[in-house]
C-alpha positions in Angstrom: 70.3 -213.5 -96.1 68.3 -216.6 -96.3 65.2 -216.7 -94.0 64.2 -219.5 -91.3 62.1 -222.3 -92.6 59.0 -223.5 -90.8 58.7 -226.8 -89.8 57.9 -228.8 -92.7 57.4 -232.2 -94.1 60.4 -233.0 -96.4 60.8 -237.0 -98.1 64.1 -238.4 -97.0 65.5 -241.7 -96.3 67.4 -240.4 -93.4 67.4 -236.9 -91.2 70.2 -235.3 -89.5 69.5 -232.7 -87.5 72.2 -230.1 -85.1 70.4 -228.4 -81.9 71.7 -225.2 -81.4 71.2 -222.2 -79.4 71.1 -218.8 -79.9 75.4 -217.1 -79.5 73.6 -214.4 -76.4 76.7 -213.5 -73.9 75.9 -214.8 -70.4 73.5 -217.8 -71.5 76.0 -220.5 -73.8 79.4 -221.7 -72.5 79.1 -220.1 -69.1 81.0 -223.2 -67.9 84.0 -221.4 -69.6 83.9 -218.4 -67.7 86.4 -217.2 -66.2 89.2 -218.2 -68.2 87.1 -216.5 -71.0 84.2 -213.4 -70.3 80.8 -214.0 -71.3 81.2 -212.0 -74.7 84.1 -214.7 -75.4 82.2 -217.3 -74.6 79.6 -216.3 -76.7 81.7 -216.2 -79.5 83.6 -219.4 -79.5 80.3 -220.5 -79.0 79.0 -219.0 -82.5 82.2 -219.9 -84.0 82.2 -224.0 -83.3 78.5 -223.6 -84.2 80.0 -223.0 -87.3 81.8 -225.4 -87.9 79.8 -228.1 -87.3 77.4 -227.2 -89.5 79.6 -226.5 -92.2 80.9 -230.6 -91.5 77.5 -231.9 -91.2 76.0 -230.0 -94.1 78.9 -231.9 -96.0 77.9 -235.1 -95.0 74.1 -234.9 -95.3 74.7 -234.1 -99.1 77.1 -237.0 -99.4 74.2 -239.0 -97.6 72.1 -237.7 -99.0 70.4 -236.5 -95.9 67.3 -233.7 -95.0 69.6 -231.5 -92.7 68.0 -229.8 -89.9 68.8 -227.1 -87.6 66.9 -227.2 -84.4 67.0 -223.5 -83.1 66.6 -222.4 -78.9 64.5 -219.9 -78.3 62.5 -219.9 -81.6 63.5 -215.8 -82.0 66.7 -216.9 -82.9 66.1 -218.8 -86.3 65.9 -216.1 -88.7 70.1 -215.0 -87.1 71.0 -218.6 -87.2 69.6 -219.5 -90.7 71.7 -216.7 -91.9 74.5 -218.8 -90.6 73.6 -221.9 -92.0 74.6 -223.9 -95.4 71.7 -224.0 -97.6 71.0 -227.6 -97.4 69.7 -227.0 -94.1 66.3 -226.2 -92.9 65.7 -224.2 -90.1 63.0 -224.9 -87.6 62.3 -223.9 -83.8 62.8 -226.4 -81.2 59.4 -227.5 -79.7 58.8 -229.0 -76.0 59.6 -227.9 -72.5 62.8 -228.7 -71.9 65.8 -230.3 -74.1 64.4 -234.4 -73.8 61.1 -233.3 -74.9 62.3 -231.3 -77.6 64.7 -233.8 -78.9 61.8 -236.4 -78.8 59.8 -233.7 -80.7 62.4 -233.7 -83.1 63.0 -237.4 -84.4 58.6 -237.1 -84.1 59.1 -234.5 -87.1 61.7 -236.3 -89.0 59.7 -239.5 -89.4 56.8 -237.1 -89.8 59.0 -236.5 -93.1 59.6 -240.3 -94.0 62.7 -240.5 -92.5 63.7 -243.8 -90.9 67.1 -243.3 -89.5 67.5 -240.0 -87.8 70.7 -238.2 -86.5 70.5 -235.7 -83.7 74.1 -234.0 -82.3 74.6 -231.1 -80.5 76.6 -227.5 -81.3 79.3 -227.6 -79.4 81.3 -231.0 -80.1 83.1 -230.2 -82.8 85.3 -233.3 -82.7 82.7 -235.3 -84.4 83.9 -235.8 -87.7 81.8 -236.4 -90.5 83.3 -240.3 -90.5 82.3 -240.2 -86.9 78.6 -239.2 -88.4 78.8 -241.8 -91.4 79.6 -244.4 -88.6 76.4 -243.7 -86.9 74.3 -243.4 -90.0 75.7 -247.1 -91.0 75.3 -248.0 -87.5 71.7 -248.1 -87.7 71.2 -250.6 -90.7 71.8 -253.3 -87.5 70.6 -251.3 -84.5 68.0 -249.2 -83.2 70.3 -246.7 -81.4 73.8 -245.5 -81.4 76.0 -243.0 -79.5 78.9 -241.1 -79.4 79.7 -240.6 -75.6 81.1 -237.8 -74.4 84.1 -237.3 -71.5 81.5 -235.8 -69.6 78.8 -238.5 -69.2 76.7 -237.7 -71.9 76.6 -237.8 -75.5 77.6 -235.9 -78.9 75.5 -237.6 -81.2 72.7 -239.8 -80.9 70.8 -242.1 -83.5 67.4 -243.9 -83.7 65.9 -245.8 -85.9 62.4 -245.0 -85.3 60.5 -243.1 -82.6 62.0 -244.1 -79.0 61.0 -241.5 -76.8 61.8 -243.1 -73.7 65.8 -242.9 -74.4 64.9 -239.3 -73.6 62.9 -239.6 -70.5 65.1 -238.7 -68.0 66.9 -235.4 -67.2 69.6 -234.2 -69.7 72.9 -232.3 -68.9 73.6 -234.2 -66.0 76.9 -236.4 -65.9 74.7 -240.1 -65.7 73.2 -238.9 -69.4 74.9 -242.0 -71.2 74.5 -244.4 -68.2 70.6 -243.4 -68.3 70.3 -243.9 -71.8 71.9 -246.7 -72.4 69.8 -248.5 -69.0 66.5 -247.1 -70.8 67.0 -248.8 -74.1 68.4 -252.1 -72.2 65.1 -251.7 -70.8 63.4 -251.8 -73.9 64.7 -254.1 -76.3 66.9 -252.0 -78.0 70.3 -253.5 -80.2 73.0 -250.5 -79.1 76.0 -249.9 -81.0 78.1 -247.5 -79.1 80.3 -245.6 -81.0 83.9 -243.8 -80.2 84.0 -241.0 -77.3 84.6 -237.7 -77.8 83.9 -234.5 -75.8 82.0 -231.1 -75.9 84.4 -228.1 -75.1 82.6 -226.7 -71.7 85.3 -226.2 -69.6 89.1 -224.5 -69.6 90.4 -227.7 -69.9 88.4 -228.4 -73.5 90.3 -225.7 -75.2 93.8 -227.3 -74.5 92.2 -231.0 -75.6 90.8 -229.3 -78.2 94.3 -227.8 -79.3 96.2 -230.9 -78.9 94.2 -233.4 -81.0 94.0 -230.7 -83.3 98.4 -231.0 -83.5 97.6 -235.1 -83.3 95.7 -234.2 -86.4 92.7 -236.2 -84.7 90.4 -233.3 -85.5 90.9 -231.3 -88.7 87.4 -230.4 -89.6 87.2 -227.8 -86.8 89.5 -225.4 -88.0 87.9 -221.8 -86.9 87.5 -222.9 -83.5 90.8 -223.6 -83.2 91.8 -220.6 -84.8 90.1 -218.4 -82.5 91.4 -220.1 -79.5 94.6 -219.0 -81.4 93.6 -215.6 -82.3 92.0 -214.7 -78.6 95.4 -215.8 -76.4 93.6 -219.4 -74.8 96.7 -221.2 -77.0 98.2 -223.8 -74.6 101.8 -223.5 -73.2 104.1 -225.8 -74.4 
């Protein structure tokens, strides 16, 4: 088992960093119960978790990229880190509340000499490590880019230096994207926003999930949709 790193100052050109939360039954994915129970939830949960940071551990060491794993509550690093691929630090998230904390976290990546940082969350597994490699070009022409979600929000986000007032505003909430993209307007900022994908919240996800998997629009999430296979939530046809 490989123990949680403290925050630390680590030399990089460029960061990315996944936020995560602990897998603990009744407080991730609750949106998805019913169809699934809490314990379910918790477990898809753990299992997309994985493979998103097996996909963006990939891509930070073709990037060449410090990888970060930003860990809710702070008790949960040392579980998580045993999860993780071993380019990745692991480091508690810091602030009260999520736009504080992500602010926090692009504040440590530069912190670290990193000029172009990466932040995406745990549970959109349809971004794909070209969807990443997108971004991370992205930002040799523009101070921030975004992958939207379905849901108002976004997947990934990408600064190029410290913008914390893209983060100002209340997060979770279906004007997310429309906020952040007004705030930057606001400042200056040159935008490039990338292709939309979605976080799997609701009963509906699993069978989008599914589908684009049969597309083969997604093939990097492969043990999510396995257990979605494995645990009955396989759509009709």
């Amino acid at each position: 088992m490989r123990a949680a790193a403290s925050a630390r100052v680590v030399r990089s050109a460029g960061s990315v960093i996944v936020f995560a939360k602990a897998p603990t039954p009744g407080l991730v994915k609750t949106r998805l119960c019913p169809p699934l129970d809490h314990e379910q939830a918790a477990s898809l949960y753990q299992t997309m978790l994985d493979d998103v940071l097996e996909a963006t551990g990939r891509f930070a060491l073709q990037s060449e990229l410090d990888a970060a794993l930003c860990v809710h509550p702070a008790e949960a690093c040392v579980e998580l880190a045993a999860r993780a691929p071993c380019n990745f630090r692991v480091i508690a998230q810091r602030g009260s509340g999520l736009a504080a904390r992500m602010a926090w976290a692009v504040d440590e990546a530069i912190a670290g000499g990193a000029s172009k940082i990466l932040l995406r969350g745990s549970d959109n597994p349809t971004l794909s490590i070209e969807d990443m490699r997108a971004a991370l070009v992205g930002l040799d022409d523009h101070d921030l880019v975004i992958s939207p979600d379905l849901d108002g929000g976004y997947g990934l986000i990408g600064v190029r230096g410290a913008w914390p007032a893209i983060f100002d505003h209340p997060m979770s909430t279906h004007t997310v994207l429309e906020e952040t993209l007004a705030d930057a307007a606001r400042l200056g900022l040159a935008v490039r926003v990338l292709d939309t994908r979605f976080d799997v919240d609701r009963a509906e996800d699993l069978e989008r999930l599914v589908r684009a998997f049969e597309r083969d629009d997604v093939q990097h999430c492969t043990r999510t949709v396995e257990w979605i296979r494995q645990n009955g939530f396989w759509p009709a046809v």
